[in-house]
N, CA, C and O atoms as a printed pandas DataFrame, in Angstrom:
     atom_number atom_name residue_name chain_id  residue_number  x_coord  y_coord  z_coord
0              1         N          UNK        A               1   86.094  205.735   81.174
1              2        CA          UNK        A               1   86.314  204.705   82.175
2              3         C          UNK        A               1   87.795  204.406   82.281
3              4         O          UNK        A               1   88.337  204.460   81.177
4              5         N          UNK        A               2   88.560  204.125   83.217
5              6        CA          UNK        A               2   89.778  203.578   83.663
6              7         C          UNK        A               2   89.880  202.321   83.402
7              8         O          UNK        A               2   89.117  201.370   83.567
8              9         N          UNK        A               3   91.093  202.450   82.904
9             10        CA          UNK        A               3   90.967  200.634   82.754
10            11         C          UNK        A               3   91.690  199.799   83.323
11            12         O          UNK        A               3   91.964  198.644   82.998
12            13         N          UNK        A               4   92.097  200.595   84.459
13            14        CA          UNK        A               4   92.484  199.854   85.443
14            15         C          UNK        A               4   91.373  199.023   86.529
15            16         O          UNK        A               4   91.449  197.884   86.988
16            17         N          UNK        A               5   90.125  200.300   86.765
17            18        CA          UNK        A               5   89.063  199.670   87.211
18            19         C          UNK        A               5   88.261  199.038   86.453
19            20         O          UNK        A               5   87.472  198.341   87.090
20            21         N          UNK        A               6   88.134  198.997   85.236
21            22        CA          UNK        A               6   87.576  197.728   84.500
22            23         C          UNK        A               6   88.093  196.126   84.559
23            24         O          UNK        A               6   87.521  195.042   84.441
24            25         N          UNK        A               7   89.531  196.572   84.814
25            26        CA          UNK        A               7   90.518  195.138   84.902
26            27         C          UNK        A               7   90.117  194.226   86.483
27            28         O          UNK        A               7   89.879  193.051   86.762
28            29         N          UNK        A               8   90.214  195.584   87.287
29            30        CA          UNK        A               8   89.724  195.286   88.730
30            31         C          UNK        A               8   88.362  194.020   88.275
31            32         O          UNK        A               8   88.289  192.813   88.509
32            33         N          UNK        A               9   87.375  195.017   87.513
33            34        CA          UNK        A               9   86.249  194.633   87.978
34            35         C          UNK        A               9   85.900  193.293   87.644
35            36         O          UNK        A               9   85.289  192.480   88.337
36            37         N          UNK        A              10   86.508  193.122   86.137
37            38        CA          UNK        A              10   86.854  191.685   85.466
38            39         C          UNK        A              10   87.267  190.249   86.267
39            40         O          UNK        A              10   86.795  189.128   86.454
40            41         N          UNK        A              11   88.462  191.039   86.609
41            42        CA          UNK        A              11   89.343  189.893   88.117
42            43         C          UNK        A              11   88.511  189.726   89.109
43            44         O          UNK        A              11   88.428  188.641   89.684
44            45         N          UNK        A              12   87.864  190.656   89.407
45            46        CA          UNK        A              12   87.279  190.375   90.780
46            47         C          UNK        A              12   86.155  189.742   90.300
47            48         O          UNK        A              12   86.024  188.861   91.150
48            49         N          UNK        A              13   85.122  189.568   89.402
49            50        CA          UNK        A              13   84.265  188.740   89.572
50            51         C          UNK        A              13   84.552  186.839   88.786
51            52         O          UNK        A              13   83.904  185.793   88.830
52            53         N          UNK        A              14   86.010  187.317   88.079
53            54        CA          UNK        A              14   86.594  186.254   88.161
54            55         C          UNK        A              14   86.819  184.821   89.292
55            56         O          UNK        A              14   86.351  183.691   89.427
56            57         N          UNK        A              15   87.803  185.676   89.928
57            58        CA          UNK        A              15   88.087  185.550   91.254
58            59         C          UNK        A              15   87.698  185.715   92.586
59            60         O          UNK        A              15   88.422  186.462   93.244
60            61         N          UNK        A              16   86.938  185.314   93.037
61            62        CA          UNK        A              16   86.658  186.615   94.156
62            63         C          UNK        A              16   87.539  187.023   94.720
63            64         O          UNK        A              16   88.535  186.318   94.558
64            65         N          UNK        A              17   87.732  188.094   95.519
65            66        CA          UNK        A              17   88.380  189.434   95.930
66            67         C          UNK        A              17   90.059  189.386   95.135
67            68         O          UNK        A              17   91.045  189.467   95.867
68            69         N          UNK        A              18   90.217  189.260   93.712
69            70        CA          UNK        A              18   91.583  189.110   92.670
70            71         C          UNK        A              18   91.183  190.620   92.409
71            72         O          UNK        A              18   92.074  190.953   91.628
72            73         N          UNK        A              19   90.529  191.531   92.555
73            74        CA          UNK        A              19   89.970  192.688   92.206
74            75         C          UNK        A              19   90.868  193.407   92.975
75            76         O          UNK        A              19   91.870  194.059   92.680
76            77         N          UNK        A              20   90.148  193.087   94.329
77            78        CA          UNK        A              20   90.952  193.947   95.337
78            79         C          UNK        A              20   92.481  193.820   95.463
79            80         O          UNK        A              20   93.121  194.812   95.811
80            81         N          UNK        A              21   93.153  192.560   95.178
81            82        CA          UNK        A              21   94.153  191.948   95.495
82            83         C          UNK        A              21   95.224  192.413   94.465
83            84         O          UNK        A              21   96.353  192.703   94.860
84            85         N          UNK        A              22   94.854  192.495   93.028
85            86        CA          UNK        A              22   95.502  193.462   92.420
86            87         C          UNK        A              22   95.550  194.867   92.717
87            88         O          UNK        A              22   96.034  195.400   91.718
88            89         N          UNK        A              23   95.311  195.672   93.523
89            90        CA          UNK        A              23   95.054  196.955   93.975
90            91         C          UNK        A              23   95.998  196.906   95.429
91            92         O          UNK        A              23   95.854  198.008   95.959
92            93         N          UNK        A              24   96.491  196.435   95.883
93            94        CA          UNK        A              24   96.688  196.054   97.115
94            95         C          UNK        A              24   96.032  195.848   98.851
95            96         O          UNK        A              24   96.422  195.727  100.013
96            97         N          UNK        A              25   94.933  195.905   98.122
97            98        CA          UNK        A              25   93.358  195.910   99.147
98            99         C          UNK        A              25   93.732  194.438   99.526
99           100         O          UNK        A              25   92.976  193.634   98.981
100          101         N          UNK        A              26   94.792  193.813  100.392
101          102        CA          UNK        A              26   95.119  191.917  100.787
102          103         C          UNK        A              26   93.901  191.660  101.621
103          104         O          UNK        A              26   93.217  190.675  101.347
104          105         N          UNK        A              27   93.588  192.384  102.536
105          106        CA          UNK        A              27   92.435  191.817  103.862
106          107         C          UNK        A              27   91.576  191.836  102.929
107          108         O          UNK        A              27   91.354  190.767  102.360
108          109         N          UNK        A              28   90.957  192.865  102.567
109          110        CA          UNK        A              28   89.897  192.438  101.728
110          111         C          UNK        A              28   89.533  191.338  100.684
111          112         O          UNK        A              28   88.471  190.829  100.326
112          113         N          UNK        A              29   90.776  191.184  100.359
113          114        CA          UNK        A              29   90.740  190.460   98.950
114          115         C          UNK        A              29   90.648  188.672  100.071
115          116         O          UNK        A              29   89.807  187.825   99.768
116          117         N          UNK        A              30   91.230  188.538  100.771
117          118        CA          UNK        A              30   91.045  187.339  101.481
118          119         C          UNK        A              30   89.838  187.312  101.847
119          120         O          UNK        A              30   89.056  186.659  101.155
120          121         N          UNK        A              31   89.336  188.031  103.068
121          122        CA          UNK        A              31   87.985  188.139  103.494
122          123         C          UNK        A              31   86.473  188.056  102.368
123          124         O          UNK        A              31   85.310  187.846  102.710
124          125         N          UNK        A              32   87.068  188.325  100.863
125          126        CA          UNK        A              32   85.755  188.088  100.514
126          127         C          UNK        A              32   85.695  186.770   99.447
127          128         O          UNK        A              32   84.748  186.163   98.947
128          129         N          UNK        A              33   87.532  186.588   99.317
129          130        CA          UNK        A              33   87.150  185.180   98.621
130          131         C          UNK        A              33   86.934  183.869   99.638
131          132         O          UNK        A              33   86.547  182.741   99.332
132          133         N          UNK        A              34   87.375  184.477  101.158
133          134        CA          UNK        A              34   87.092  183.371  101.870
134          135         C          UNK        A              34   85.285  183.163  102.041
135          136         O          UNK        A              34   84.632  182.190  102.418
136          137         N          UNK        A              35   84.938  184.300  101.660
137          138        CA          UNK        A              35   83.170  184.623  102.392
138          139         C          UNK        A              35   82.638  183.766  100.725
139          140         O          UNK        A              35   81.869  182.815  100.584
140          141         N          UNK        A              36   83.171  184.317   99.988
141          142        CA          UNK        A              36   82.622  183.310   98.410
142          143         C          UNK        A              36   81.971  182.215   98.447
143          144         O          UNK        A              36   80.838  181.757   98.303
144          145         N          UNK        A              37   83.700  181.747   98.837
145          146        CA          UNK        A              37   84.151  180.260   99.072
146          147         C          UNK        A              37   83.292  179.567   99.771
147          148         O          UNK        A              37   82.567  178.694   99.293
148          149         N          UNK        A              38   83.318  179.905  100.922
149          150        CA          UNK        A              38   82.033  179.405  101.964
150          151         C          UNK        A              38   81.081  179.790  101.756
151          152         O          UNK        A              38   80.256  179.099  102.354
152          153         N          UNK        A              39   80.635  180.540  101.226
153          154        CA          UNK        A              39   79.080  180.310  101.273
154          155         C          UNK        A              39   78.572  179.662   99.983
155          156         O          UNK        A              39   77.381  179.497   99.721
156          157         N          UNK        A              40   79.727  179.269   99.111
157          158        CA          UNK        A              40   79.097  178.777   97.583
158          159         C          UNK        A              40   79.417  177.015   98.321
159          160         O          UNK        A              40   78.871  176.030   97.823
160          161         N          UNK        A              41   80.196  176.930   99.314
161          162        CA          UNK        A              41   80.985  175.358   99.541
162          163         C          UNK        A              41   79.043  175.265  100.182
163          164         O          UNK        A              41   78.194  174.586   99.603
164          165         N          UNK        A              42   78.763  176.127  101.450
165          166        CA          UNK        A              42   78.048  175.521  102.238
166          167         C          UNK        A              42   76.724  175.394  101.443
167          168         O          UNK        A              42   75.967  174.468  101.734
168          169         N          UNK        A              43   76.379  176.310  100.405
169          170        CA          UNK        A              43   75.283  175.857   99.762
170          171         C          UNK        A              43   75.104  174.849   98.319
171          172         O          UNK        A              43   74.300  174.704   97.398
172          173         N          UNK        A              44   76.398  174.284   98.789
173          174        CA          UNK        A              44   76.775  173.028   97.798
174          175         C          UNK        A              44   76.739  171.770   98.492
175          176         O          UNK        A              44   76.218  170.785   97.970
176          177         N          UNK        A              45   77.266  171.738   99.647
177          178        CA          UNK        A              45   76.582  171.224  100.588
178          179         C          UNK        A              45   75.798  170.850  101.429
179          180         O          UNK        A              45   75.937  170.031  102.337
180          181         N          UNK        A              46   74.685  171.651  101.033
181          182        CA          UNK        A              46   73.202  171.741  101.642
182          183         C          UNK        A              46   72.694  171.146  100.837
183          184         O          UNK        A              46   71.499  170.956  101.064
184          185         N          UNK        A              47   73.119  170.676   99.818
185          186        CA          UNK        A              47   72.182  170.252   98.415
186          187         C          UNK        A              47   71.437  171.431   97.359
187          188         O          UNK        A              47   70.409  171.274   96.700
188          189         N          UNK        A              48   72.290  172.612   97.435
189          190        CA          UNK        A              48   71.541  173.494   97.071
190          191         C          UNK        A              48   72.260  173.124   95.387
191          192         O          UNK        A              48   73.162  172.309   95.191
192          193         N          UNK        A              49   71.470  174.094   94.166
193          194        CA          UNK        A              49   71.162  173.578   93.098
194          195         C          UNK        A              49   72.013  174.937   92.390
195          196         O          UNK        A              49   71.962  176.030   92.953
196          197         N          UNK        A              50   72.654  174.779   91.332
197          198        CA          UNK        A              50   73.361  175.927   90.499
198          199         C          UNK        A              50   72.706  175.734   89.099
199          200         O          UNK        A              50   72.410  174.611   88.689
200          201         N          UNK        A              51   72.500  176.819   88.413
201          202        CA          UNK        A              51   71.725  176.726   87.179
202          203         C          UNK        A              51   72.169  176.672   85.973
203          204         O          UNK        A              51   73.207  177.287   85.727
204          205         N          UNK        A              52   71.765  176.219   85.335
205          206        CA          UNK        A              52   72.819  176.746   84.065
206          207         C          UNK        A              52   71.698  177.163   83.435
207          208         O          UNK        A              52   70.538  176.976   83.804
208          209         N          UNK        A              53   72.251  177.997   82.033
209          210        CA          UNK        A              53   71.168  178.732   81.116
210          211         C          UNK        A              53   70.332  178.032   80.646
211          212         O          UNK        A              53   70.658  177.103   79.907
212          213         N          UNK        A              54   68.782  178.342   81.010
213          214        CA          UNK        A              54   67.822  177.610   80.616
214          215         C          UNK        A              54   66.837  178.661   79.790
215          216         O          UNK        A              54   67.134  179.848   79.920
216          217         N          UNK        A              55   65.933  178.409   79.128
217          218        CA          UNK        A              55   65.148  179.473   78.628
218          219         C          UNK        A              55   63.887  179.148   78.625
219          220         O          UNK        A              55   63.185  179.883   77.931
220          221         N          UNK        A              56   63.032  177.764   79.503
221          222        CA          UNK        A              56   61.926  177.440   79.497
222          223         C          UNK        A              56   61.411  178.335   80.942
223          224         O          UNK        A              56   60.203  178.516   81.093
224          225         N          UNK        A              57   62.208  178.770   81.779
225          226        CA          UNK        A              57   61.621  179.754   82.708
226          227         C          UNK        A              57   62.178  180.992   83.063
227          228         O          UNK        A              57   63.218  180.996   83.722
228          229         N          UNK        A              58   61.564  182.199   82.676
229          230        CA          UNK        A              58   62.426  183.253   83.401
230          231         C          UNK        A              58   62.803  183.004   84.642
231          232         O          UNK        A              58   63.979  183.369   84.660
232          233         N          UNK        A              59   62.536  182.616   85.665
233          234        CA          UNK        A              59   62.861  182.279   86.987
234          235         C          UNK        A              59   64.351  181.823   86.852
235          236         O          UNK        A              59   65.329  182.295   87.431
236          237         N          UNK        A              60   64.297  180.812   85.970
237          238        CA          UNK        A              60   65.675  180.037   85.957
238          239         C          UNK        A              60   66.494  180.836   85.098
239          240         O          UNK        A              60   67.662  180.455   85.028
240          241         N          UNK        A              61   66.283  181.527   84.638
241          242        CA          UNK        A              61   67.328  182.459   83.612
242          243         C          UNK        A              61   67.881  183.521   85.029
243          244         O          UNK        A              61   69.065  183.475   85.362
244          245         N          UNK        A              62   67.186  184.161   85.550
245          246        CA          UNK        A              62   67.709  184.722   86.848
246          247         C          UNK        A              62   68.743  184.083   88.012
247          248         O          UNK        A              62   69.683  184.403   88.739
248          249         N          UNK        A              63   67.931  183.010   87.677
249          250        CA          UNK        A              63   68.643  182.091   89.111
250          251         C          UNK        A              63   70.401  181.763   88.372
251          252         O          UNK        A              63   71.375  181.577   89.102
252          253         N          UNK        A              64   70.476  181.754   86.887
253          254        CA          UNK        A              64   71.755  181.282   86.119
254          255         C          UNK        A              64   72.714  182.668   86.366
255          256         O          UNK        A              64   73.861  182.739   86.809
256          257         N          UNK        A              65   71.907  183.608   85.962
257          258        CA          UNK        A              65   72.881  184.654   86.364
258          259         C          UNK        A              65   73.145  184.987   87.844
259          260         O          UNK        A              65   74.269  185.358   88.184
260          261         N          UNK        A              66   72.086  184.857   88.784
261          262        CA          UNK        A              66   72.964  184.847   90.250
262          263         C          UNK        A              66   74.065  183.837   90.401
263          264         O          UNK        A              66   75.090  184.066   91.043
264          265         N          UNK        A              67   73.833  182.816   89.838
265          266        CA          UNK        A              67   75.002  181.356   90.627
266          267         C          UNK        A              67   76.210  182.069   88.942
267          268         O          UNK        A              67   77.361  181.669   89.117
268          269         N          UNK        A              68   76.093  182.845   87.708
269          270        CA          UNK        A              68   77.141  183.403   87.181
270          271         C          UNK        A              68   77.994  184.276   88.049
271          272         O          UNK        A              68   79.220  184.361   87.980
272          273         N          UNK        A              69   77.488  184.684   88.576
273          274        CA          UNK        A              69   78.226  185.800   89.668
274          275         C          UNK        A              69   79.602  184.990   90.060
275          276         O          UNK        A              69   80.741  185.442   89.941
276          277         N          UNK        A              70   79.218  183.617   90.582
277          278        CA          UNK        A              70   80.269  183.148   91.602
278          279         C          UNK        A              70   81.678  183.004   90.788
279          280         O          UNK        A              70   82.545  182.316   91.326
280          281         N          UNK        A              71   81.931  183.544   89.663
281          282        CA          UNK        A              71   82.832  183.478   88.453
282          283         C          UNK        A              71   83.011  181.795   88.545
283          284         O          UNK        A              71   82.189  180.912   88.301
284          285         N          UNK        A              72   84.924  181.681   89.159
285          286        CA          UNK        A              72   85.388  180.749   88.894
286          287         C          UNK        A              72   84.509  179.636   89.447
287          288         O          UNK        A              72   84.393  178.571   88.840
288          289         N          UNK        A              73   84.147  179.780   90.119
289          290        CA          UNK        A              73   83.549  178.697   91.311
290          291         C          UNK        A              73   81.916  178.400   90.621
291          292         O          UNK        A              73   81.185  177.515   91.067
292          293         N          UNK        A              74   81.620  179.090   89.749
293          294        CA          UNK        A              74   80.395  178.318   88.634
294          295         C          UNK        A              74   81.376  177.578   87.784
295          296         O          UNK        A              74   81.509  176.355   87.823
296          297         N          UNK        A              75   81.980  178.294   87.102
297          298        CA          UNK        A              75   82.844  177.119   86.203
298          299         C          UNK        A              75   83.155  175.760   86.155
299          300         O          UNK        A              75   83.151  174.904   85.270
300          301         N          UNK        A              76   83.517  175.800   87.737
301          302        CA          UNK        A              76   84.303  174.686   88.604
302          303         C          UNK        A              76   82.879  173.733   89.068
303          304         O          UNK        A              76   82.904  172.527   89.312
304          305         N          UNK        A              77   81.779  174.540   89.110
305          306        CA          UNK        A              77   80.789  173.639   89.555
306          307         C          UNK        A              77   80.069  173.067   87.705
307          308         O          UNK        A              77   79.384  172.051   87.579
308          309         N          UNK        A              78   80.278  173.578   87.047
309          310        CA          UNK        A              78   79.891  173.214   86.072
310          311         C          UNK        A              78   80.666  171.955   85.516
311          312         O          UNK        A              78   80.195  170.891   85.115
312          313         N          UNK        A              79   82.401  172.495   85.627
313          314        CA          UNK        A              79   82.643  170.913   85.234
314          315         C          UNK        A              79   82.738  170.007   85.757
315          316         O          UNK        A              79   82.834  168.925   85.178
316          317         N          UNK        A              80   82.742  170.111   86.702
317          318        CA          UNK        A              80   82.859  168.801   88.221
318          319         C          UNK        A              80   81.463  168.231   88.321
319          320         O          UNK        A              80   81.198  167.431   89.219
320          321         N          UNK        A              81   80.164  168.775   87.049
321          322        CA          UNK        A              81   78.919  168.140   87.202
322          323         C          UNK        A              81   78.778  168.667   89.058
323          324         O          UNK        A              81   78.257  167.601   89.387
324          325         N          UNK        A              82   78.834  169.273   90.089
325          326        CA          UNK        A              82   78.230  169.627   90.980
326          327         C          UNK        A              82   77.467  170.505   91.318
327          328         O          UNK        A              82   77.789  171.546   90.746
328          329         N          UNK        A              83   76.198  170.696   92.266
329          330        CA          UNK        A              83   75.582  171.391   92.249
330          331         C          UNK        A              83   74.331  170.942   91.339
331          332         O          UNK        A              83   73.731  171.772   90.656
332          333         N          UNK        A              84   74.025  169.778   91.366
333          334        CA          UNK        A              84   73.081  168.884   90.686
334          335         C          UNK        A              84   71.115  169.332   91.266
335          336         O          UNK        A              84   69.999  169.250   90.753
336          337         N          UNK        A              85   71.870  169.917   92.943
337          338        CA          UNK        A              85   70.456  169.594   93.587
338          339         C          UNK        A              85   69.867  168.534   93.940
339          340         O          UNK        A              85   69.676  167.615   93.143
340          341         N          UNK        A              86   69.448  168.492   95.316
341          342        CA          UNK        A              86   69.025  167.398   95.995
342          343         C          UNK        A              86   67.639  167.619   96.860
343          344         O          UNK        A              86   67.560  167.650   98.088
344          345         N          UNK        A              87   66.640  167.754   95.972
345          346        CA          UNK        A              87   65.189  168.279   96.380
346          347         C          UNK        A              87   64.728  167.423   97.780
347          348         O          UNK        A              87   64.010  167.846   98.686
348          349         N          UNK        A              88   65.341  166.143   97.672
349          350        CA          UNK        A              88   64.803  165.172   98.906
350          351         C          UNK        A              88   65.433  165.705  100.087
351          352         O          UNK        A              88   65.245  164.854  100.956
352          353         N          UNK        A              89   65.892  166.385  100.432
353          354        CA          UNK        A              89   67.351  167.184  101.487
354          355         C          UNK        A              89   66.317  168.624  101.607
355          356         O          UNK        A              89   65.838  169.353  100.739
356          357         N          UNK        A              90   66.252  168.633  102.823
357          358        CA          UNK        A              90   64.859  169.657  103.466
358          359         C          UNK        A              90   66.087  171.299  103.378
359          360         O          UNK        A              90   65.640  172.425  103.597
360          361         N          UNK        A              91   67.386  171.072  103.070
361          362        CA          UNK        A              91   68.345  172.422  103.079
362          363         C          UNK        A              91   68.313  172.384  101.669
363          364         O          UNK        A              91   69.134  173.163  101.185
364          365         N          UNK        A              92   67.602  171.702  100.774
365          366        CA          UNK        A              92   67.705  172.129   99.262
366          367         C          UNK        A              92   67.491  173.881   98.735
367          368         O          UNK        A              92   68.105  174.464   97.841
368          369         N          UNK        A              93   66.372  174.432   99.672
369          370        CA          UNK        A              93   66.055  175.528   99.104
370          371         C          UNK        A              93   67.059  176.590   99.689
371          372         O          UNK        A              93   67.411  177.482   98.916
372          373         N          UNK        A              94   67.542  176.590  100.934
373          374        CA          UNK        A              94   68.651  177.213  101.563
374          375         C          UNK        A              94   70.113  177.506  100.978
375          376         O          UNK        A              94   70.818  178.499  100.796
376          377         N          UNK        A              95   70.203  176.099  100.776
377          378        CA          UNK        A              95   71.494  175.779   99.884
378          379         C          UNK        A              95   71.695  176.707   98.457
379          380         O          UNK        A              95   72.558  177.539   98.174
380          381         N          UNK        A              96   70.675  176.265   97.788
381          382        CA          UNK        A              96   70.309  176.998   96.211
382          383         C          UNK        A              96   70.448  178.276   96.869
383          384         O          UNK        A              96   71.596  178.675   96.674
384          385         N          UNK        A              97   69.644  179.258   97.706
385          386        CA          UNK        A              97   69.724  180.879   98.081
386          387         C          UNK        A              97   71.740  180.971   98.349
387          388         O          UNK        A              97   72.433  181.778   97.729
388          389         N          UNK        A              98   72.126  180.284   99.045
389          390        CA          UNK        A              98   73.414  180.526   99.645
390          391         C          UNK        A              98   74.007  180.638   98.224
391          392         O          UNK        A              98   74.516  181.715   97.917
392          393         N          UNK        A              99   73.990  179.625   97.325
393          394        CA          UNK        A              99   74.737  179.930   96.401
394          395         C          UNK        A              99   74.176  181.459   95.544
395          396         O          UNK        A              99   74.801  182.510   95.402
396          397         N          UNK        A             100   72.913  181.132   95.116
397          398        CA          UNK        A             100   73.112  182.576   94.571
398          399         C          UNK        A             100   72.927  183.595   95.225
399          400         O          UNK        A             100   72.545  184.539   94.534
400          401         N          UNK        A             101   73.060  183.836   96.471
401          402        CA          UNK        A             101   73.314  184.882   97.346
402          403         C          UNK        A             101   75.176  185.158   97.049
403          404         O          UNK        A             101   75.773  186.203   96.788
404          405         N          UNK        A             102   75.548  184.135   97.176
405          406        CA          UNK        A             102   77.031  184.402   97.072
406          407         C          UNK        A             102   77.400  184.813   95.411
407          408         O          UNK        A             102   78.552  185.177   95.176
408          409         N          UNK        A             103   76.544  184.754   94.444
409          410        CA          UNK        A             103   76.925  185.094   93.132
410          411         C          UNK        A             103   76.249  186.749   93.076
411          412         O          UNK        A             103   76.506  187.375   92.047
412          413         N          UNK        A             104   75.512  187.364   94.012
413          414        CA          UNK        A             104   75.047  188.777   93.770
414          415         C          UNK        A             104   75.856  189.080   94.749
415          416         O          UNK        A             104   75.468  190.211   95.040
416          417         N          UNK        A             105   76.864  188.789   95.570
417          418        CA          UNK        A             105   77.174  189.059   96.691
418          419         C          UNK        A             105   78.878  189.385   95.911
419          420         O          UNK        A             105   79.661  190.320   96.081
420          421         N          UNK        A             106   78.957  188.147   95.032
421          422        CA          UNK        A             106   80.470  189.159   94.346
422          423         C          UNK        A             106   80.295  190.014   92.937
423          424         O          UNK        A             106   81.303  190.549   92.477
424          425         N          UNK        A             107   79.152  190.139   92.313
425          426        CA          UNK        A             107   79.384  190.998   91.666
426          427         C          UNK        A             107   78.946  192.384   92.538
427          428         O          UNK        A             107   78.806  193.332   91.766
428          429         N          UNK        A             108   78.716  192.706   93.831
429          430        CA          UNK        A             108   78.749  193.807   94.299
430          431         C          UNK        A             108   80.331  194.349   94.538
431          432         O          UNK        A             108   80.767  195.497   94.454
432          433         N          UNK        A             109   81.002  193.125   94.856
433          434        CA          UNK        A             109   82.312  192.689   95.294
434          435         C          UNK        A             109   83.134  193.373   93.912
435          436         O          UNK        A             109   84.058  194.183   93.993
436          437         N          UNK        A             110   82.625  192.901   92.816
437          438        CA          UNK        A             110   83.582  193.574   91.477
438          439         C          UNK        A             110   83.193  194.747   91.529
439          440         O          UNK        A             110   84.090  195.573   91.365
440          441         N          UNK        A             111   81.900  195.252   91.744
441          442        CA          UNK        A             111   81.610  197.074   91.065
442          443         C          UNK        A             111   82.718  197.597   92.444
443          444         O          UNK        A             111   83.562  198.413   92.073
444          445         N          UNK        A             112   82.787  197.195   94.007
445          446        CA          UNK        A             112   83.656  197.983   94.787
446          447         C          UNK        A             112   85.280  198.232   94.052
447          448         O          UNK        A             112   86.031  199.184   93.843
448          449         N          UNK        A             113   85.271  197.024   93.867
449          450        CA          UNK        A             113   86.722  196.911   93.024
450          451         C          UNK        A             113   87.053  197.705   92.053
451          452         O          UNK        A             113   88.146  198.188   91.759
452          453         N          UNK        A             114   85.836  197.823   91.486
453          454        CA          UNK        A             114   85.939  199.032   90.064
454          455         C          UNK        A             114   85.922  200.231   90.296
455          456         O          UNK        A             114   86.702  201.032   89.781
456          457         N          UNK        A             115   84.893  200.559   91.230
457          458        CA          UNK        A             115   85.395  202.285   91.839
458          459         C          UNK        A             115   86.791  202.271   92.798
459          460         O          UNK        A             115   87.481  203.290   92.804
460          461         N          UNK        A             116   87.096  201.389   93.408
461          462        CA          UNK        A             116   88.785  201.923   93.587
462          463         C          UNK        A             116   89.417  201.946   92.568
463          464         O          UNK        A             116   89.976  202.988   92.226
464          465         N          UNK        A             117   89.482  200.980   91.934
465          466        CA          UNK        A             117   90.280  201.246   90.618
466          467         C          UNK        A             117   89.995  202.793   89.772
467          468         O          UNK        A             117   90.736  203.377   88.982
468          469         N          UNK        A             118   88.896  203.099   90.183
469          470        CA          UNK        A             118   88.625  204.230   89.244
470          471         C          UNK        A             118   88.881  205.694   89.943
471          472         O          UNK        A             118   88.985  206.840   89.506
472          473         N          UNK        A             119   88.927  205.123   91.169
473          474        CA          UNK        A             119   89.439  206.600   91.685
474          475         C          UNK        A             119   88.621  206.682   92.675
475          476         O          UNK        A             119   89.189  207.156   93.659
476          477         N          UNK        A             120   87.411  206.400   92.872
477          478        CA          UNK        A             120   86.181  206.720   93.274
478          479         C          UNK        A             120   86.136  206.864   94.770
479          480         O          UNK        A             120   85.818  207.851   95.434
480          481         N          UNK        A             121   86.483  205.792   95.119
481          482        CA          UNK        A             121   86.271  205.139   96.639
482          483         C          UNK        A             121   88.277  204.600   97.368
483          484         O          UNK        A             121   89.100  204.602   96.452
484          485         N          UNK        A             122   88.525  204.440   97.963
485          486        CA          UNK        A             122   89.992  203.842   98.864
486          487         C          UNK        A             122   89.669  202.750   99.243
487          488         O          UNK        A             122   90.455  202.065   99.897
């Protein structure tokens, strides 16, 4: 393995698009931390719900690693206590998908990052 595309792949699910952005991939690297961004803001704003590691349901052990995806932006929802969920809010279940749509949505975002880095792909 390259470890340049390992570094990629690290940053980028760090960051979103810090993958590409170290590589000099700029449009990209904007375009997908702006797409992150928004779709983790709007399903934080829907009342949608971020998980943290639970082990009383597989369901929720899944759902922790999609909203892990969003790197920094779980972190940030973790210490800011946001992302609580708001079941009475009819966009609760929307919200929750947006976010972990946007956490499988950048670790696809890091493996691209990792095959440029690796040679693979431009």
């Amino acid at each position: 393995m390259k470890i340049k595309g390992l570094l990629a792949m690290v940053l980028g699910w760090a960051v979103p698009g810090l993958g590409h952005a170290i590589q000099k991939k700029y449009l990209r690297a904007v375009l997908f931390f702006v797409s992150i961004f928004a779709m983790t803001g709007l399903g934080l704003a829907m009342g949608g719900r971020v998980y943290p590691f639970q082990t009383d349901n597989p369901l929720t052990i899944l759902a922790f690693f999609a909203d892990l995806g969003n790197g920094v932006f779980y972190g940030l929802t973790r210490y800011f206590h946001w992302g609580a969920g708001d079941l009475a809010r009819g966009t609760f279940e929307f919200g929750t998908a947006y976010i972990a749509g946007a956490g499988l949505l950048n670790f696809l975002i890091a493996l691209d990052a990792f095959d440029i880095g690796a040679g693979k792909k431009s």
